[in-house]
C-alpha positions in Angstrom: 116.1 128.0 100.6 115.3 123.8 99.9 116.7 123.2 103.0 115.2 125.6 105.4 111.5 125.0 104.0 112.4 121.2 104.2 113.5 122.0 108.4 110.3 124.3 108.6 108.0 121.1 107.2 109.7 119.2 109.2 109.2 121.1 112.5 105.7 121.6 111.2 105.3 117.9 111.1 106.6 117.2 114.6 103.0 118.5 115.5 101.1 116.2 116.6 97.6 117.2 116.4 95.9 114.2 118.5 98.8 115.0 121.5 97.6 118.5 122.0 93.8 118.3 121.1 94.4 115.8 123.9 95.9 118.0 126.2 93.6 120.6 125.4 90.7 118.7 126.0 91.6 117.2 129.4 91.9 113.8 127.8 93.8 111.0 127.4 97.2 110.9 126.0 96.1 108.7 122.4 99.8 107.1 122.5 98.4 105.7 125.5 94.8 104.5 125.1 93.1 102.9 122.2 95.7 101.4 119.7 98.6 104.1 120.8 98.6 105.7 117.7 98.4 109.7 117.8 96.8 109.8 115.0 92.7 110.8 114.0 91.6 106.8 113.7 92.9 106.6 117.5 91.2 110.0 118.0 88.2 108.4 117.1 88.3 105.6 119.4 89.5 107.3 122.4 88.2 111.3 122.3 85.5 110.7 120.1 84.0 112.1 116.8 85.3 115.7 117.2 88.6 116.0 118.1 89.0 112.8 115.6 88.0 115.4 112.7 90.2 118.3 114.4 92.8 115.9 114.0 92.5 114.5 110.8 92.5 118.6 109.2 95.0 119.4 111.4 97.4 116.3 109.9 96.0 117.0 106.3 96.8 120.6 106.8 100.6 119.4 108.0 101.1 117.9 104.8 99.7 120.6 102.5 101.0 123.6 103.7 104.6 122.9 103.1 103.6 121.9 99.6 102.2 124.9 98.8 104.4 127.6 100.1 107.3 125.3 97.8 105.0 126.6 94.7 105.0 130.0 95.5 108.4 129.6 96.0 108.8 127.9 92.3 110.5 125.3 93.5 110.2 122.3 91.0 107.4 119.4 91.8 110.2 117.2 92.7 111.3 119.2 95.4 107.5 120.4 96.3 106.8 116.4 97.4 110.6 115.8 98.8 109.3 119.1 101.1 106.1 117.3 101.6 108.5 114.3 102.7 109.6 116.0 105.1 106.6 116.9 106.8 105.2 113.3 106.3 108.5 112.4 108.3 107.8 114.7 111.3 104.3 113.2 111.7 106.4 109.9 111.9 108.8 110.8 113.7 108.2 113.9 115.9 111.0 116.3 117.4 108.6 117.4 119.9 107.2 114.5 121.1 110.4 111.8 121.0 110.5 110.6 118.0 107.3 108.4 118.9 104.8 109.8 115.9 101.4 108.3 114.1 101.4 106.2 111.0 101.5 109.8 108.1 98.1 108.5 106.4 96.5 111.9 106.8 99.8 113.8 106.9 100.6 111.8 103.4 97.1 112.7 101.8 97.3 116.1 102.6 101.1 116.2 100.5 99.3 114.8 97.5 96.4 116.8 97.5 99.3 119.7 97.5 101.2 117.9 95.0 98.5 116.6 92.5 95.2 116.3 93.6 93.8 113.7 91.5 96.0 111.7 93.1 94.8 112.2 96.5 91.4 112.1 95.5 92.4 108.3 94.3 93.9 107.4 97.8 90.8 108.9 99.6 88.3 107.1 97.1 90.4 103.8 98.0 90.7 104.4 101.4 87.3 104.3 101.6 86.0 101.4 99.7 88.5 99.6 101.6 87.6 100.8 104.9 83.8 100.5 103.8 84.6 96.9 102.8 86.8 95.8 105.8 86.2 98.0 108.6 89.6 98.2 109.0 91.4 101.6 108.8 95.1 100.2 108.6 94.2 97.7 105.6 92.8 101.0 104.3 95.9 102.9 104.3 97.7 100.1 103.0 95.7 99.9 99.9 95.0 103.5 99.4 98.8 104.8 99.5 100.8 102.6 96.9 97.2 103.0 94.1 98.7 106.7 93.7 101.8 105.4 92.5 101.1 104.4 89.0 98.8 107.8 88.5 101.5 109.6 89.5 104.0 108.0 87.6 102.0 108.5 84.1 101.2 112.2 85.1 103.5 113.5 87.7 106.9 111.2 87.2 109.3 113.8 89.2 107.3 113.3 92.0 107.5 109.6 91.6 110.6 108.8 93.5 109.6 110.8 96.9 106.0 109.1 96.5 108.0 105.9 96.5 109.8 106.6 99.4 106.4 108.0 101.3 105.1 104.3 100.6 107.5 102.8 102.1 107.3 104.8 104.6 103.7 104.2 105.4 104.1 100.9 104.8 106.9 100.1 107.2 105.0 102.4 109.9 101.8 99.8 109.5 104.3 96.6 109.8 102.9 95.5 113.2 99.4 96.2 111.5 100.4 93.8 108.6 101.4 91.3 111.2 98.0 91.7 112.9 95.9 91.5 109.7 97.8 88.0 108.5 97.2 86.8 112.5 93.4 88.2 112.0 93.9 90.1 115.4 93.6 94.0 113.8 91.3 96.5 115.5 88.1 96.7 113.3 85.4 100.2 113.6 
């Protein structure tokens, strides 16, 4: 039963919400406009402040739902976030739309508000000071994400070591990002 919910979250993840909200409205493909990234801070910039919000719960929900139906399936918390995982990876990486997917921010949030949600009320509350801060979404992320590692580790240690791997995740999905922030040539809002 792991293994089918962890396909199902995965299938559920391969959905990109910016893509069809796209389509949908008659607009522009996001992996095509803006900074290319189908994801709701690309929304934002290329369909405006609407569909960036359908996006964002759309993502969130990706991540949460899987979580959720693995606790009323009692599966351990461990294998809730590995389940989570999975639909983090089909955000990144999406069957549907070859394998070209968004950066699992919201996707990500959405799992820890599933899996603890003090912790994803952290990663929110970082995410944005930072953005407040910088004006940058991706320096955001970057900060936010890896902050819910030591809460999770003092209250929530089995989910620890799929958090981990969600990080790293994230963090190798924003490397061109990282290499724009040290140039100073990231996007700013």
């Amino acid at each position: 039963m792991f293994w089918l919910l962890a396909i199902l979250a995965y299938l559920l993840g391969s959905l990109s919400f910016a893509i069809l909200l796209s389509r949908m409205a008659g607009g522009p493909d996001p992996r095509a406009s803006g900074s290319g990234n189908p994801g709701a801070t690309n929304m934002l910039r290329v369909a405006g402040k609407r569909l960036a919000i359908l996006t964002l719960i759309g993502d969130l929900l990706k991540g949460l739902l899987p979580v959720l139906i693995a606790s009323l399936f009692d599966f351990s918390l461990q294998q809730q976030a590995w389940i989570g995982l999975a639909a983090v990876i089909g955000h990144l990486y999406p069957l549907y739309f070859n394998f070209r997917g968004g950066k699992g921010v919201a996707t990500a949030a959405g799992m820890l508000l599933g899996l603890y949600p003090p912790a994803a009320l952290l990663a929110v509350a970082a995410w944005l000071l930072a953005f407040s801060l910088t004006r940058t979404s991706s320096l955001a992320a970057l900060i936010a994400t890896p902050l819910t590692l030591p809460l999770l580790a003092w209250q929530q240690p089995a989910a620890l070591l799929p958090v981990c791997v969600l990080t790293g995740l994230i963090v190798w999905r924003h490397r061109g990002n990282l290499r724009d922030l040290f140039a100073g040539r990231e996007r700013h809002f």
